[in-house]
N, C-alpha and C positions, 0 to 999 in steps of 0.2 A: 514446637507448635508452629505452626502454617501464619504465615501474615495475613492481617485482617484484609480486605480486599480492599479497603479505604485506604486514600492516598497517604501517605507519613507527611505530618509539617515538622519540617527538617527547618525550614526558611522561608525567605517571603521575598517577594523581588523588587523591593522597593532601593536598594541599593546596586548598583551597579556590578556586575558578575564574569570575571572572565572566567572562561571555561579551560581546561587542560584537557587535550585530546591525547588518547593512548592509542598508539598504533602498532603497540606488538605484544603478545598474547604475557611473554616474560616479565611486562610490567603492572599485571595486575594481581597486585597484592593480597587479597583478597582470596586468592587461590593456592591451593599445596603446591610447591614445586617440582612436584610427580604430575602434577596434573597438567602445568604449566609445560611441560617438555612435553606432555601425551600429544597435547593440544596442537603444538609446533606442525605438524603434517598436513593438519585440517587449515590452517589459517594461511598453508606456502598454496594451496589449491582454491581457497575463498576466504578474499581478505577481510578482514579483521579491523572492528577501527571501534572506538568508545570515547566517554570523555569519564570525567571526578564527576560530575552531578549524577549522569544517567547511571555510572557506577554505584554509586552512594543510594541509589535506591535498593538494592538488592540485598535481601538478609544471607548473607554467606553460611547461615547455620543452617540454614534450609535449602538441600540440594534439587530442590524440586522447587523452588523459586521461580515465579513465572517473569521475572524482568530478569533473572539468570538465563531461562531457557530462551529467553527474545537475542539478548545480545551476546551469549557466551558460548563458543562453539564447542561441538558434539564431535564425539570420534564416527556418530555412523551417517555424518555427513558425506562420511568419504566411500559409501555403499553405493555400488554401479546399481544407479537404479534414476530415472527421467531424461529430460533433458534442459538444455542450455536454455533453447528456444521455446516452451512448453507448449505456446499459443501462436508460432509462428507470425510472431511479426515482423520477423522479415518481411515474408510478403506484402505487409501495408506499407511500406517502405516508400515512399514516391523519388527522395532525395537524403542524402547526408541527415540523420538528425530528425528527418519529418517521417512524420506516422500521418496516413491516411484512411481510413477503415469505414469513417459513416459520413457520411454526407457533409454535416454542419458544421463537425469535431475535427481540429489538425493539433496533431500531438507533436510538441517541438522537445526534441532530448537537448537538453540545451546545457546538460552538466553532467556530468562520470562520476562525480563524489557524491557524498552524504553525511550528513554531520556524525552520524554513526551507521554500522550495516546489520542489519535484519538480520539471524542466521536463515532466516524462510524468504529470503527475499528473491521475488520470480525475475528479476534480470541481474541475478547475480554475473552475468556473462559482462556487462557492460564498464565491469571495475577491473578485468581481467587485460592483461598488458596488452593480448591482441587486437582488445576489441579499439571496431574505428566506425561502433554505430552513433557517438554523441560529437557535436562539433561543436565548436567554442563560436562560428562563425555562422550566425542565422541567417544571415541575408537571403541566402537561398529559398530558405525557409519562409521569409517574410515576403517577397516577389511570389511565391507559390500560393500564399494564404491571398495576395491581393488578387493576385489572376482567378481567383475562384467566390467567386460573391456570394455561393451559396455557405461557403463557412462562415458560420454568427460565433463559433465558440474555440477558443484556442486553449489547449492545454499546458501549461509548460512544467516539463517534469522531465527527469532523469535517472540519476541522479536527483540532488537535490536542491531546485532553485535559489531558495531563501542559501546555501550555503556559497554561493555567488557575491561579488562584493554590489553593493546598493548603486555604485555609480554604473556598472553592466547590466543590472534590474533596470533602472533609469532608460538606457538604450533599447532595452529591449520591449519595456511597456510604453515606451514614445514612438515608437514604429509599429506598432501591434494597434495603439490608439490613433493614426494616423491611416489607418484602414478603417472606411465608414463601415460596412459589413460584418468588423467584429464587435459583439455586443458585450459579451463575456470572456474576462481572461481567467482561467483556473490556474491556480500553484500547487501543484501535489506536494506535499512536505510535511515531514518526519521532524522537522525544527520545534515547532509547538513542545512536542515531548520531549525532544533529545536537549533543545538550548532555548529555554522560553526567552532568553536577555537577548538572541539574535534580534526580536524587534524591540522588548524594551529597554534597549540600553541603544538603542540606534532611532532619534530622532528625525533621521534624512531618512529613512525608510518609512517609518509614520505618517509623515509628509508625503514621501511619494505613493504609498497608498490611499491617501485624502484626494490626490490630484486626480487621479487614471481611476478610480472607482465612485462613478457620478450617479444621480439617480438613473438611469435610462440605461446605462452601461456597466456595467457592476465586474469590481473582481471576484472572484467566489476562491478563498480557502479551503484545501481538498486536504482537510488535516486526516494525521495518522496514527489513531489511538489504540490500544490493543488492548489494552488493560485498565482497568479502573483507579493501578495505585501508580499509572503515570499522571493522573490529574491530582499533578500536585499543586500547593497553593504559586508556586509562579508558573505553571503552566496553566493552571486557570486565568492569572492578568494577564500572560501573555495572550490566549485567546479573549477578553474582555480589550485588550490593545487594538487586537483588530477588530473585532466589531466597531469601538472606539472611531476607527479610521476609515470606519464605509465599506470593508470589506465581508461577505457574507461569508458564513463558515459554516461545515457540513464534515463529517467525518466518515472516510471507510479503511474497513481493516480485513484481513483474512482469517476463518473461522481456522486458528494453528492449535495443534496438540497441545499439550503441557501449559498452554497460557489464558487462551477463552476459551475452551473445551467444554463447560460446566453454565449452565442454564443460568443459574445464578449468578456466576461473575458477569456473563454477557448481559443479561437484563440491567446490572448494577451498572455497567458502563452505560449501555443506551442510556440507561436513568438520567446517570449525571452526566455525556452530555447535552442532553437534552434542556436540561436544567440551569448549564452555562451558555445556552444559543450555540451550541454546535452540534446540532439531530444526527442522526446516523442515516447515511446515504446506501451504502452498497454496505454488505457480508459478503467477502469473496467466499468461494470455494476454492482452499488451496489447489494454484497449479502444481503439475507433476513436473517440476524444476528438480534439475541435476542437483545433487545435497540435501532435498528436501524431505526426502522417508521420514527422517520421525517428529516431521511439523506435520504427518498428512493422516486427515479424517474422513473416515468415506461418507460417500453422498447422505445414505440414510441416517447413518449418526448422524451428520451434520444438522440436517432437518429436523432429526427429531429435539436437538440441542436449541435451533433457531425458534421451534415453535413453543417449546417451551418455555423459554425466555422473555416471549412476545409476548406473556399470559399475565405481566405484571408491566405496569408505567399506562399513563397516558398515551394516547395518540401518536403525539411527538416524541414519544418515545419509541414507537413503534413504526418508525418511517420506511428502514432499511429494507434493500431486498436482496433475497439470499440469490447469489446469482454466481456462474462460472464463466469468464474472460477466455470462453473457446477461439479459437480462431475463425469462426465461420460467424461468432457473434456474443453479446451478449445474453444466455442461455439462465430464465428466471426460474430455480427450482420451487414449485409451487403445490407441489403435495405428495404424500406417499403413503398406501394404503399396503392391507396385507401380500398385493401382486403385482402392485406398479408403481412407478416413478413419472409422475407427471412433471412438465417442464414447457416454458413457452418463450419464443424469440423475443428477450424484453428489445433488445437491438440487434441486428443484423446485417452481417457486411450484403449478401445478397437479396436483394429487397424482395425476391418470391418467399423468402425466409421470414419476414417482419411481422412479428406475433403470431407466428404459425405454432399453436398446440401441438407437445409430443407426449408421447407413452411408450413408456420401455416397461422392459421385465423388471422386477425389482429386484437389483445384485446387492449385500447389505454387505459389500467388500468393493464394489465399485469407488472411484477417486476422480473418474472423470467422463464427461462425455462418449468418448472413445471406447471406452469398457462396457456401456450398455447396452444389450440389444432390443430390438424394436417391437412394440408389443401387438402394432397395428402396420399396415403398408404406409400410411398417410408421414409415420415419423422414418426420418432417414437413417440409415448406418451408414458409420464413420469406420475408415479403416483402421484397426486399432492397433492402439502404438503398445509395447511392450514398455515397461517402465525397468528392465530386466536388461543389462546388457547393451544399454545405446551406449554409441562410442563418440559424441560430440563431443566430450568434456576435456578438461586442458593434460594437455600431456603429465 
């Protein structure tokens, strides 16, 4: 039998929790030892990393487990098929670390780890021994945000911040707040789910999200839920912790195969969090990332999965938009009849681009931008990338 989509109360997080991270595929128990050796190939090409809690949610008896298929890796990850960079941000690149793409928004990679790794996750490149796009060393970064008045919003993500020690969060949201221009600091983080104790068992962190998240100036939580049965009951106080502390919270995740594929689980997640003060912000469309084939749903599935889902909850349940992280913008897929794919610039790197209405032929195999073509002059093609055969990927 299939796990009910309701979170397990396993525990409650009222006492204090250290976590035990696993970082090699051989120690999780929980798996055949034939599987565990299959596994080995997949985890030397994209690593691998888990804790006892996020493990413990998984029913082993059920190979089709959707908190299995988020953290437990696939043999056909290792299928020549995307790329490294899916949405090319390199080219928003201005410095070490700094992403630059919209106006308002500077994205600081300000960390290479994660308290555990996604197997869908689109910068799997930046955990890889070559990579030298995240720096420990913001400064750069922080002279870049100040020299540019029109940024009001900083993003800091990686990696994963919250997995940084509180006295470098300290550093970093006291020179971030020390620019009058930024109003808003976001923290993209995977912690909420993966280690709810990272804030409730850290009192200096509580505190310094009371300080640096003021009325006028808000930090905003860019939590990352995928599934209904990670709200569990201490991932619940952990997000009631930060509300607790002035921090606004908002949730986005990516529409992945095997895990919110199903109208019904996704409606059940918006539901609840809606329900604990953390609404649903974006639905990515999964990128076309190197290892990702079988986390990837095409557009119109996707849509027809998103719209279904939106047919049950309140409002605030209903906030999210189904949108794809292109490189030229954020790209809001917004309806699809028997012949076309309508879509509109919700943001866009080049401002002739911003809210500009598109229409393509409706492909019910497409995965990305790239693959559509155009159904009118007015929308543009993209030269399309082959997800077949790119050679970025690590030796």
């Amino acid at each position: 039998m299939p796990h009910s989509n309701r979170p397990p109360i396993a525990e409650t997080a009222t006492s204090p929790r250290r976590i035990q991270y696993v970082n090699r595929i051989e120690n999780v128990s929980g798996l055949p030892p034939e599987q565990r050796e299959a596994l080995r190939e997949v985890t030397q090409r994209y690593v691998f990393r888990a804790n006892d809690y996020y493990l413990g949610l998984i029913d082993w008896n059920d190979p089709n487990d959707p908190i299995r298929q988020l953290i437990i890796p696939r043999l056909e990850e290792l299928h020549d098929w995307g790329r490294l960079d899916a949405s090319d941000e390199a080219a928003v690149s201005v410095a070490p670390g700094v992403q630059h793409k919209y106006p308002h928004t500077v994205l600081l990679l300000c960390n290479e780890v994660c308290g555990a790794y996604c197997r869908y996750c689109f910068r799997k490149r930046l955990f890889m021994d070559e990579n030298d796009e995240v720096t420990h060393d913001v400064s750069e970064g922080i002279r870049y945000i100040a020299a540019n008045p029109a940024v009001t919003n900083v993003l800091l993500t990686g990696g994963d911040p919250l997995l940084m020690s509180t006295r470098r969060l300290r550093e970093i949201l006291a020179a971030l707040r020390a620019i009058p221009h930024v109003r808003i600091i976001r923290i993209g983080s995977k912690m909420p789910a993966f280690n709810p104790w990272r804030l409730l068992d850290d009192p200096d962190l509580q505190e310094l999200f009371r300080t640096h998240s003021t009325p006028r100036k808000r930090i905003y939580l860019m939590a990352h839920f995928d599934h209904p049965r990670e709200l569990t009951d201490p991932a619940v106080e952990g997000i009631d912790q930060f509300l607790r502390c002035g921090v606004v919270c908002v949730n986005q995740c990516p529409l992945i195969r095997g895990i919110n594929d199903d109208p019904r689980v996704l409606s059940d997640l918006f539901r609840e969090l809606s329900f604990i003060g953390c609404p649903p912000y974006y639905l990515f469309q999964g990128r076309p990332t190197a290892g990702n084939e079988p986390y990837a749903v095409p557009i119109v599935r996707g849509w027809e999965i998103f719209r279904e889902a939106l047919r049950i909850g309140s409002g605030l349940a209903r906030r999210a938009r189904y949108v794809m992280s292109h490189a030229t913008g954020k790209v809001a897929i917004v309806g699809v009849d028997d012949r076309h794919i309508y879509l509109r610039y919700h943001r866009a790197k080049d401002p002739d681009l911003r809210g500009r209405f598109l229409v393509y032929e409706r492909d019910d195999a497409a995965l990305w931008l790239d693959e559509l073509h155009p159904a009118d002059d007015a929308s543009p093609r993209f030269e399309p990338t082959s997800l077949l055969g790119v050679d970025e990927g690590p030796e």
